[in-house]
C-alpha positions in Angstrom: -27.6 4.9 94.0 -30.7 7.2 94.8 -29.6 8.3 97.7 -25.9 8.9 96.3 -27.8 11.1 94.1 -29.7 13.1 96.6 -26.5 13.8 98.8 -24.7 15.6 95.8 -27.9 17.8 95.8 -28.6 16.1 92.2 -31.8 14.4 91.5 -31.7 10.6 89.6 -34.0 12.4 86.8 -31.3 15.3 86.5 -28.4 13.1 85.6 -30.3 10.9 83.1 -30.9 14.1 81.5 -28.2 15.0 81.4 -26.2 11.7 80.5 -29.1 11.6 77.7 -27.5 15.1 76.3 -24.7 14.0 76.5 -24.7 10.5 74.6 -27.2 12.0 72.2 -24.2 14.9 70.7 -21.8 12.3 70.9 -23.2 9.6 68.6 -24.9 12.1 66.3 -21.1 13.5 65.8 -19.9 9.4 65.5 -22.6 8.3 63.4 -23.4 11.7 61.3 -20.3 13.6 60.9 -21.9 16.8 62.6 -19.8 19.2 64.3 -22.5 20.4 66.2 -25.7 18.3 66.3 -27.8 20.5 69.0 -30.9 19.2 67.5 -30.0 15.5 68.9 -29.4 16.5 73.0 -32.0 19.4 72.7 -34.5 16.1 71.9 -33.2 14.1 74.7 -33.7 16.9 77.2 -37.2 17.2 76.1 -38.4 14.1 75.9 -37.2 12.5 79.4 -39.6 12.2 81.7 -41.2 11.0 84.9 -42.0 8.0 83.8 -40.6 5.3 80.4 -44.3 5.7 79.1 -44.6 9.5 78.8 -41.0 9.6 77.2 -42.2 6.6 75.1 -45.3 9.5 74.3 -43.7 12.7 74.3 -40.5 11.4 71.9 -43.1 10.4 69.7 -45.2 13.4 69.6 -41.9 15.1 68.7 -40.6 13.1 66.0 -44.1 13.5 64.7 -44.1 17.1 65.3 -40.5 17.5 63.4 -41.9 15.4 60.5 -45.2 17.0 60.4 -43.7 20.7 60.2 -41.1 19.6 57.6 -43.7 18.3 55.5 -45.4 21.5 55.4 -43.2 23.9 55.0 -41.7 22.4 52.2 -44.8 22.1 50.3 -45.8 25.9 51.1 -42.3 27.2 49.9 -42.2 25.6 46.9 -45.8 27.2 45.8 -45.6 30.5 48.1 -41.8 31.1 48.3 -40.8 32.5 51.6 -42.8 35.6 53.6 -45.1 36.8 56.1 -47.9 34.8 54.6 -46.6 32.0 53.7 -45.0 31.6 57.4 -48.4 32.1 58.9 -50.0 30.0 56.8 -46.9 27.4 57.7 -47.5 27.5 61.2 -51.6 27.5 60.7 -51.8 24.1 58.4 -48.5 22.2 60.8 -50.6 22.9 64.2 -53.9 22.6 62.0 -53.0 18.8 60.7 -51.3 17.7 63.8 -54.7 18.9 66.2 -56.7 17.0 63.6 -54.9 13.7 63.5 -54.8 13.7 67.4 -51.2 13.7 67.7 -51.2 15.4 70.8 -49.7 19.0 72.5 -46.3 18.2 71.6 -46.7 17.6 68.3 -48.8 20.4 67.7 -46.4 22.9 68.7 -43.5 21.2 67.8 -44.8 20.7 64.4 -45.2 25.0 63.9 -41.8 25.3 65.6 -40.4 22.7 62.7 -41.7 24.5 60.5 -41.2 27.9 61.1 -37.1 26.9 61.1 -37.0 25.6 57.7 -38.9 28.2 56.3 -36.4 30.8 58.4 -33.2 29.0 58.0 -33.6 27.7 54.1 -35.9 24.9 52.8 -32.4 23.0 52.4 -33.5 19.1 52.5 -30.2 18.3 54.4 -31.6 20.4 57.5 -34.5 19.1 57.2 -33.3 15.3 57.1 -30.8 16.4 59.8 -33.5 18.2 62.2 -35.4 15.0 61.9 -32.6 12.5 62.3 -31.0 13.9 65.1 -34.3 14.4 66.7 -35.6 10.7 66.5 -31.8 9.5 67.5 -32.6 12.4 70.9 -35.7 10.9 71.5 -35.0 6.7 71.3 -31.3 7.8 73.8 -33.9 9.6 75.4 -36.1 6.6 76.4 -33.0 4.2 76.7 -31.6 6.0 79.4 -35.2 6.3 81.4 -35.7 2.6 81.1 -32.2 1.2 81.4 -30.7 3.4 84.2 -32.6 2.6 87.4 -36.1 3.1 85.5 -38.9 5.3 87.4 -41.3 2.7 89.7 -43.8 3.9 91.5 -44.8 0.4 93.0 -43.6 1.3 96.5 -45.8 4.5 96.7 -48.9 2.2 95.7 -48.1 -0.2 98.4 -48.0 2.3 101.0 -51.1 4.4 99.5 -53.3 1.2 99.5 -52.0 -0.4 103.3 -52.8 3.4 104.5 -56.5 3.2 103.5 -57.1 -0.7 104.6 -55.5 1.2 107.9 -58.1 3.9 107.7 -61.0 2.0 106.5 -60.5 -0.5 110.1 -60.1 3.1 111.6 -63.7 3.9 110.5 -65.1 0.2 111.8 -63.2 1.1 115.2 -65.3 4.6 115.1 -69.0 2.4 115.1 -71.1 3.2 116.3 -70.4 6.1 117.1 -68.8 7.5 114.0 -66.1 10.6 114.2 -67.1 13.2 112.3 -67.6 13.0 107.8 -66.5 10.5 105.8 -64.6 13.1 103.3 -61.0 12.1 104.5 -61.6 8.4 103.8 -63.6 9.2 100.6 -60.4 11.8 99.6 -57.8 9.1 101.0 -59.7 6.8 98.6 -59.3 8.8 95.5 -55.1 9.3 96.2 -54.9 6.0 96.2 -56.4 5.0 93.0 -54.5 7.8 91.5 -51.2 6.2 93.2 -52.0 3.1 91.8 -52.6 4.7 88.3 -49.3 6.1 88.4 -47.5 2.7 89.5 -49.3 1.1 86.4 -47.7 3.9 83.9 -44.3 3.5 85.6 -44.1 -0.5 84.4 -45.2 0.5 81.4 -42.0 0.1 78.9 -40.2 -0.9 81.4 -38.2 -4.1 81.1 -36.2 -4.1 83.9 -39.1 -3.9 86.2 -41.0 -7.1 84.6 -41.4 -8.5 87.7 -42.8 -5.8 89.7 -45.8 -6.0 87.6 -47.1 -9.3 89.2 -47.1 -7.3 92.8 -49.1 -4.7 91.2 -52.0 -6.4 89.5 -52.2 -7.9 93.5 -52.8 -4.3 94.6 -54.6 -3.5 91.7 -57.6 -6.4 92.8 -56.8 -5.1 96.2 -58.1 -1.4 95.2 -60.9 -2.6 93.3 -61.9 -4.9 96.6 -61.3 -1.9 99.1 -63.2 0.3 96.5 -66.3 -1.7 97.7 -65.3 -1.7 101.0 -65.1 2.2 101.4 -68.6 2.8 100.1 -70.1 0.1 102.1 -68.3 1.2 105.6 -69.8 4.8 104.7 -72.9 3.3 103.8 -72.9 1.6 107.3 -71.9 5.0 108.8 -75.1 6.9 107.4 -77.4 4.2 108.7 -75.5 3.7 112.3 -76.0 7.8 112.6 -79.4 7.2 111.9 -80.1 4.9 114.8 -82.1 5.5 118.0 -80.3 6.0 121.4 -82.2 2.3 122.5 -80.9 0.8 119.1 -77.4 1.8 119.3 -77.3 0.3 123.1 -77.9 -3.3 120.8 -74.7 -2.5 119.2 -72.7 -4.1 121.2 -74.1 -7.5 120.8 -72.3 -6.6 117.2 -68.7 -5.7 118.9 -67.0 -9.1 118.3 -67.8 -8.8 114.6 -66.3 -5.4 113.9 -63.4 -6.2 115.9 -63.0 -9.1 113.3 -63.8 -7.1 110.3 -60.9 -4.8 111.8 -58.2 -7.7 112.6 -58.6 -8.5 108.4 -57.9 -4.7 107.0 -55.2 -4.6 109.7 -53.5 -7.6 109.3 -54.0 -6.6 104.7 -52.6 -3.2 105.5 -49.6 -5.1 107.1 -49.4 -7.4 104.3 -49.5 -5.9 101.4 -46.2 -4.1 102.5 -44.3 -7.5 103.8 -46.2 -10.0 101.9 -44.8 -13.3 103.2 -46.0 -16.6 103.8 -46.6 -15.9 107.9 -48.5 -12.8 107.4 -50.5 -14.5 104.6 -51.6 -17.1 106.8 -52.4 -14.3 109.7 -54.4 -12.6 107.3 -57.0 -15.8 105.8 -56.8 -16.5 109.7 -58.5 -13.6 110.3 -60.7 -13.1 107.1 -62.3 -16.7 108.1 -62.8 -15.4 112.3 -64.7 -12.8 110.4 -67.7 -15.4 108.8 -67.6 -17.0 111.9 -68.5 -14.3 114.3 -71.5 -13.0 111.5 -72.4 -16.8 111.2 -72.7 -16.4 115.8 -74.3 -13.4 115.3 -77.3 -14.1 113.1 -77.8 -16.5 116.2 -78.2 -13.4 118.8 -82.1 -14.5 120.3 -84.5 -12.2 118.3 -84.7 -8.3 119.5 -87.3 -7.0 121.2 -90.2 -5.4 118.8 -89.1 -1.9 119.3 -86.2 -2.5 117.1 -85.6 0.1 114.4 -85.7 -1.0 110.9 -82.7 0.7 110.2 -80.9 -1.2 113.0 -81.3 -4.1 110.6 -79.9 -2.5 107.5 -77.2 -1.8 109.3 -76.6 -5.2 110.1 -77.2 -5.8 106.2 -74.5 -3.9 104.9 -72.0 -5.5 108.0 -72.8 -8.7 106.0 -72.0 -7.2 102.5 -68.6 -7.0 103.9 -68.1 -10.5 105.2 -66.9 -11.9 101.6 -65.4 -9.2 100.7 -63.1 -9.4 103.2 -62.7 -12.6 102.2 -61.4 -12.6 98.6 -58.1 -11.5 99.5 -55.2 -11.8 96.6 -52.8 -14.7 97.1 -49.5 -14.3 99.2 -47.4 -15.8 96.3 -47.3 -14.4 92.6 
């Protein structure tokens, strides 16, 4: 249905606004008697969002906001009557109050907007209860349509954004050890992915229909925190391996099999975490346990001769912090 969407030139989030308008005039008029309820679609418009959550948030600020503001000017009329100053004063307590309580942007403006219309257009108690009314009925179509009608999920993007940097962080264990240039792309690459993830997490929020996508994502939410760990130690290993005399790095290669293993395992994750089933599941443990065995044959390599640099060994060191790591991969099956 997406890409129905996309070849009438009309986005998904476009129609559910508009559908939202829509359905929001029409059951104001069934269920109200108004000829022209604008206040009810003009709510819907402005609270649908990206995702359920922030038109769960934003419809609330608003009702909020209308109910703040009517509050307010109400009591200011009835003391002040209607002018200059009392309109200021108005628009200075509604914004005032709803900054104070924490009730967020929305409701602050919205609150002085409220406000500033019932003082303008009468301090009538059916506008008011009608402003209000129609905009809570705006708001809850609002967030009906967002969750109901092919609801916003951001779960693909997340898979993609955390296989790409198990991809790159292999990338960076190919490199050693002669490493390619900074380690600011995979540091960046790191921090689009946890916001990625972030964003997949707010998109299941309020979200009933996509119930079962929330399983997937707490699997690539462990697998962000582990390759979190993983990205500071392979740049960790990076500084020390630049650090290394000519005579040292020649020993490198007794280390060879080992980062070829540690490289299988993110390869074989970044291919898993986007077709998670049972073969590539075994494929992957397959590889995470060739991994301990080629450090276990390694710490077996006859002893080096004295020159050695010290910092040869941390290297070694933090290739070892990775080894169960690797290991404590997220199951295949929810």
């Amino acid at each position: 249905m997406r890409k129905l969407f996309a070849r009438a030139g009309v986005s998904l989030q476009l129609t559910k606004t508009a559908l939202a308008a829509g359905l929001s005039w029409w059951l104001a008029e069934a269920l109200f008697s108004r000829a022209r309820p604008y206040f009810a679609p003009l709510a819907a418009i402005l609270t649908i969002q990206v995702t359920v959550a922030k038109s769960v948030s934003l419809g609330g600020q608003r009702i909020l906001g209308v109910a703040g503001g009517i509050v307010v000017s109400f009591a200011v009329a009835h003391w002040l009557g209607v002018s200059a100053g009392s309109v200021a004063l108005v628009v200075l307590t509604a914004m005032g109050l709803a900054a104070a309580l924490g009730l967020g942007p929305n409701a602050v403006t919205q609150s002085a907007i409220t406000g500033l219309l019932v003082m303008a257009l009468g301090t009538r108690a059916s506008y008011a209860a009608a402003r209000l009314v129609d905009t809570v009925l705006g708001a809850l179509v609002a967030v009906l349509v967002n969750a109901l009608l092919i609801p916003p999920d951001a779960t693909p993007a997340a898979v993609h954004a955390v296989s790409g940097l198990s991809t790159l962080i292999g990338q960076r264990l190919t490199d050693l050890p002669d490493p390619v240039g900074t380690g600011q792309p995979l540091v960046d690459r790191l921090a689009t992915t946890r916001a990625v993830v972030a964003g997949a997490s707010e998109s299941l929020r309020f979200a009933p229909l996509l119930r079962g996508r929330r399983r997937r994502l707490e699997r690539l939410r462990r697998a962000e925190r582990m390759l979190v760990r993983l990205t500071w130690r392979v740049l960790d290993l990076e500084d020390t391996v630049r650090e290394l005399t000519p005579a040292d790095r020649r020993q490198f290669v007794r280390f060879n099999r080992l980062r070829a293993a540690m490289q299988e395992v993110l390869a074989r994750y970044s291919t898993w975490v986007v077709h998670p089933d049972d073969a590539a599941c075994v494929r992957l443990h397959r590889a995470a346990q060739a991994v301990t065995e080629e450090w276990t044959a390694a710490q077996t390599v006859p002893a080096q001769p004295a020159a050695l640099s010290p910092l040869y060994t941390t290297a070694v060191a933090n290739l070892a912090r990775l080894v169960p790591e690797l290991g404590a991969l997220p199951p295949a099956r929810s």
